[in-house]
C-alpha positions in Angstrom: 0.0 0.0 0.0 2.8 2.7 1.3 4.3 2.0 -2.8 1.2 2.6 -4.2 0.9 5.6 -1.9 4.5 7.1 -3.1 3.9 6.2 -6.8 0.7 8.4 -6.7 2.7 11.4 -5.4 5.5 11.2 -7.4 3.0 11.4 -10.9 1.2 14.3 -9.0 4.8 16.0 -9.0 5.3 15.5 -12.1 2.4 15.9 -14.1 4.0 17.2 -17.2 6.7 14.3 -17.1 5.5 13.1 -20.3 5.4 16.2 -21.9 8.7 17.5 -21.2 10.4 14.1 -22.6 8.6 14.6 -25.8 9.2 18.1 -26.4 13.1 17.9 -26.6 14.8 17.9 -29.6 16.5 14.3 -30.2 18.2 13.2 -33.6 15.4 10.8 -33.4 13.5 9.7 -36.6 10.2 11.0 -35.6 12.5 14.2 -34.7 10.3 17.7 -34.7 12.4 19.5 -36.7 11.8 19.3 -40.8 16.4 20.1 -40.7 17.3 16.8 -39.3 17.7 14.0 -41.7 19.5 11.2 -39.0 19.5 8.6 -42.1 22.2 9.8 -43.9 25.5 7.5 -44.8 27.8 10.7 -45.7 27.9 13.8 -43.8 30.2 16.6 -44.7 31.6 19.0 -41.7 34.4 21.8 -41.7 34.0 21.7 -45.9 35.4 18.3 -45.9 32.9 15.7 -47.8 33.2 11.9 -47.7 34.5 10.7 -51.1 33.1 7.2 -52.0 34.2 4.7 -54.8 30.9 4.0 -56.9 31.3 0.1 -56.6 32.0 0.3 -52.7 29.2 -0.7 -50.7 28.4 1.7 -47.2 25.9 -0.5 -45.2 22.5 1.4 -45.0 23.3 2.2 -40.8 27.0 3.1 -41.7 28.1 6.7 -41.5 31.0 8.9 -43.1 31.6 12.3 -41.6 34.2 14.2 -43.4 37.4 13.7 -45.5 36.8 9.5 -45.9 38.3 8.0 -49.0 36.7 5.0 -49.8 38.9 3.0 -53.0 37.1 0.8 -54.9 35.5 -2.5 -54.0 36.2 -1.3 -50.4 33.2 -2.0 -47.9 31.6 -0.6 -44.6 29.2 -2.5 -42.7 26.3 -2.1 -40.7 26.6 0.4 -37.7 30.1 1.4 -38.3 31.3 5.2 -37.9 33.9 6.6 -40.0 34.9 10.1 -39.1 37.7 12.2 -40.9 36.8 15.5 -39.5 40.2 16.9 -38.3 42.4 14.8 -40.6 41.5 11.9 -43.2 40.7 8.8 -43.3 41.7 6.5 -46.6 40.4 2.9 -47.0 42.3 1.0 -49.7 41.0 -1.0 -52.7 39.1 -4.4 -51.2 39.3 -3.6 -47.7 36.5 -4.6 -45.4 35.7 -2.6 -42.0 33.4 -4.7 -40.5 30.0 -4.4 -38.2 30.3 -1.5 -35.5 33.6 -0.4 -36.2 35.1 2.8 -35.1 37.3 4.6 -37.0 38.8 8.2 -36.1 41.5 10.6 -37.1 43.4 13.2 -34.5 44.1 16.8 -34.6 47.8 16.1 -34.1 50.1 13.9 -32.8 54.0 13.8 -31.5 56.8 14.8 -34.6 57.0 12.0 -36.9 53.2 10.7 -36.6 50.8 11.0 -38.9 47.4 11.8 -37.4 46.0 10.9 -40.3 44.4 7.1 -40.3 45.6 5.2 -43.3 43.8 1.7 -44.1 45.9 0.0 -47.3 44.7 -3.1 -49.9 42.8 -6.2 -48.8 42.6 -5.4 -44.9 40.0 -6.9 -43.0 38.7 -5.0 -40.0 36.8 -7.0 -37.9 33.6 -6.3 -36.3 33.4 -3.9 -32.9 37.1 -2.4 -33.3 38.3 1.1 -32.8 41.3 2.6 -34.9 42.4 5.9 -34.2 45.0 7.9 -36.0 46.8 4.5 -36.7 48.1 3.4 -40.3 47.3 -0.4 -41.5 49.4 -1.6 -43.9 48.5 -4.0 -46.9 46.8 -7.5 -45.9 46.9 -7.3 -42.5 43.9 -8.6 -40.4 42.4 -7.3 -37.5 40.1 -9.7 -35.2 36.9 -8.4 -34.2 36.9 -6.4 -30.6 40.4 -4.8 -31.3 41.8 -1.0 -30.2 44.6 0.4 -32.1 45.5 3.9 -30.7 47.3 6.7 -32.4 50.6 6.6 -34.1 50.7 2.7 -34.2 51.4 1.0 -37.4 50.4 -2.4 -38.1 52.9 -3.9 -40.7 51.6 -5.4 -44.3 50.4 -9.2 -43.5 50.5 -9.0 -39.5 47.7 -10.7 -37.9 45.7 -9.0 -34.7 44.1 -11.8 -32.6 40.3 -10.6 -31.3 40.8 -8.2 -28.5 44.0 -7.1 -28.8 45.1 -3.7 -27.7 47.7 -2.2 -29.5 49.1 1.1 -27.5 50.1 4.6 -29.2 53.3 4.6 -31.1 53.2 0.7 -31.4 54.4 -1.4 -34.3 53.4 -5.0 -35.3 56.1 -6.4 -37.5 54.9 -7.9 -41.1 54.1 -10.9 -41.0 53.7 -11.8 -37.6 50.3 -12.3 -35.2 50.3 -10.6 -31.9 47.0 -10.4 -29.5 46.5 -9.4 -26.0 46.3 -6.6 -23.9 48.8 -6.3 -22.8 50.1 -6.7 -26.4 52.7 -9.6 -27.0 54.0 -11.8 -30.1 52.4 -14.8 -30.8 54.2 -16.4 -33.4 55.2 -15.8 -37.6 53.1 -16.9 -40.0 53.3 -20.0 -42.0 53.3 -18.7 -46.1 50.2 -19.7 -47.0 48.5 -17.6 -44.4 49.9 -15.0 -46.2 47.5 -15.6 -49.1 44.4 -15.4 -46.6 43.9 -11.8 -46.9 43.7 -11.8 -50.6 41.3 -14.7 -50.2 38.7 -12.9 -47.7 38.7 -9.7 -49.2 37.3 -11.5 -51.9 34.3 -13.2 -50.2 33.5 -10.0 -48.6 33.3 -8.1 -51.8 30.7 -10.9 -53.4 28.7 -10.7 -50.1 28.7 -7.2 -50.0 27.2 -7.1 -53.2 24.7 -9.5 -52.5 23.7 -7.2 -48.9 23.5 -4.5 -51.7 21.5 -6.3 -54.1 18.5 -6.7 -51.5 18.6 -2.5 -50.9 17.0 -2.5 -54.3 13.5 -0.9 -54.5 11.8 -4.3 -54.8 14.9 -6.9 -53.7 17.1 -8.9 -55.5 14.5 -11.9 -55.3 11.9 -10.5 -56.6 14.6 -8.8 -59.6 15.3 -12.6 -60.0 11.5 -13.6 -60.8 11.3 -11.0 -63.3 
């Protein structure tokens, strides 16, 4: 009875509760303001614009803000966040950043670091990481769940088990996996690892296009009873 009691007086405080809530402004999609479109994959901010091969595929919930450089065959899935605000981002040809990925830039960083993040050919990014101001050389693969803070450099073919941390200024020598946190060598790569990248980058680009396919007006299956 008393909770009853106190849940009565606390709505009789707040009549308006309800009201208030509803009235503020929100990014939402049933947002007030006519200004707000929320569904947009490329923003452009401080007269930087996202610049976006025409075969790459930007998942519907993906969003590039700024100067992002997307190469061809390149692809960013669902819920990931690209942002090249302060410096740019570059994603090379047939690289893959994966579901709810993170991916920033810095205004600047210590003499000798770019602040800049640089992405190179046939990377895989896996889902849930966050890169910052970091350069990832050609073939190398990132787990899913990985951080990899400003001015590191992950080497062309190095391998980051899920999870790992890599800490600023770090470098992960070719051809080699490391994982952890803290970060340690795991072991070198046998060569036909090294042919892996090549191999996934692939299979993500023929998926990707079928993810795309289906964001037709009507669907890829019902293009395919036509």
């Amino acid at each position: 009875m008393r909770a009853v009691v106190l849940a009565r007086r606390s709505r009789a405080l707040l009549p308006n509760a309800r009201l208030l809530t509803r009235s503020q402004n929100t990014l939402a999609l049933d947002s007030v303001s006519d200004n707000v479109d929320p569904r947009r994959q490329t923003i452009s901010v401080l007269g930087k614009s996202p610049s976006v091969s025409p075969d790459a595929f930007v998942a519907p919930s993906a969003t590039l803000i700024g100067q992002v450089n997307l190469a061809d065959k390149t692809g960013v899935w669902y819920n990931s966040v690209l942002r090249g605000d302060l410096n740019p981002i570059s994603v090379g040809y047939n690289t893959h950043i994966m579901d709810g990925t993170v991916v920033g830039v810095d205004s600047s960083l210590a003499t000798g670091y770019d602040s800049s993040t640089v992405i190179g050919q046939f990377v895989t990014v896996g889902a849930r990481c966050y890169l910052k101001a970091c350069t990832i050389q050609d073939n190398a693969t990132l787990g899913d769940g990985c951080v990899v803070l400003e001015g590191a450099l992950i080497e062309a073919g190095a391998v980051l088990a899920a999870g790992s941390v890599v800490p600023a200024g770090a470098r992960i020598p070719a051809g080699e996996m490391w994982g952890g946190n803290p970060l340690q060598f795991i072991r070198k790569l046998e060569k036909a690892e090294l042919e892996v990248p090549a191999s996934n980058a692939a299979a993500n680009f023929k998926l990707a296009g079928e993810h795309a396919a289906e964001f037709l007006p009507d669907g890829q299956a019902y293009q395919d009873l036509k």
